[in-house]
C-alpha positions, 0 to 999 in steps of 0.5 A, a space after each residue: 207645225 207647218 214651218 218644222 215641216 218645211 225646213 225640215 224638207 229643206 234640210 233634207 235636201 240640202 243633206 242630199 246635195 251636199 252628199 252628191 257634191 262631195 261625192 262628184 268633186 272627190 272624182 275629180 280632185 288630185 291624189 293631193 287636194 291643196 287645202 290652202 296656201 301657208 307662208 311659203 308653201 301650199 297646204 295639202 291633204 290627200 285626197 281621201 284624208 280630205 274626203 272622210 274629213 268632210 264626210 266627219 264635219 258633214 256628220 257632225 253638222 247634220 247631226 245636230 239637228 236630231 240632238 236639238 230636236 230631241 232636246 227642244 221638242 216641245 219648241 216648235 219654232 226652234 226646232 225650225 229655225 235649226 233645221 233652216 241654220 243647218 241647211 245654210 251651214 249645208 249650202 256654205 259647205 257646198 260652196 266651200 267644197 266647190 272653191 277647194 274643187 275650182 282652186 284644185 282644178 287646172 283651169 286658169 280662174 281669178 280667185 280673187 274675184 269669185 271670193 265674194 261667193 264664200 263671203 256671201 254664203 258666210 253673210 248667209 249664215 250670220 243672218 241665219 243667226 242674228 234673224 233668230 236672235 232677233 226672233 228669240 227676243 220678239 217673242 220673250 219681249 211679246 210673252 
């Protein structure tokens, strides 16, 4: 099937840039990367801690994709629709890594007017779900 190709492709991109991204921000992060911002205090992790805890989530996100596969083989259209939710849960942690990169960074910015980012890579990867969904009871509703 042409689509298993195409996402597939897509997703292997998206692998790639995830990798460059993390790989680019680890250069210019602080010995530590704060991580969020508790009650009092901010939350911290070192800098390579939060770097080989990205790496573990980047891996078990990815590797999903040849657990599905090998299990949904003879399902075409759900083996695309995997590789495309991957590479949107891909494009999400890119863009949460470079929020964590702009926030560790010592340029002055409004973070408050730039969440809308995250929000809508999120949007992104609900609508991912739900058109699936959607998809799923079109054809058990056509079959």
């Amino acid at each position: 099937m042409i689509a298993v190709r195409i996402f597939r492709s897509v997703w292997f991109l998206s692998v790639v840039v995830v990798l460059a991204a993390l790989l680019y921000q680890y250069a210019s992060w602080p010995e530590e990367v704060v991580i969020g911002q508790g009650d009092i205090n901010f939350i911290t992790l070192s800098r390579d801690a939060f770097f080989y805890t990205s790496l573990v989530i980047l891996a078990f996100v990815n590797v999903t994709v040849y657990i599905s596969r090998t299990f949904a083989s003879n399902v075409d259209a759900f083996v695309a629709w995997f590789y495309g939710f991957v590479a949107v849960i891909n494009f999400f942690l890119i863009i949460a890594l470079s929020f964590i990169s702009l926030f560790n960074s010592s340029e002055n910015y409004r973070f408050g007017e730039i969440g809308f980012i995250i929000y809508g890579s999120l949007f992104l990867v609900g609508m991912w779900l739900i058109g699936g969904l959607f998809y799923w009871f079109a054809q058990k509703k056509r079959s």
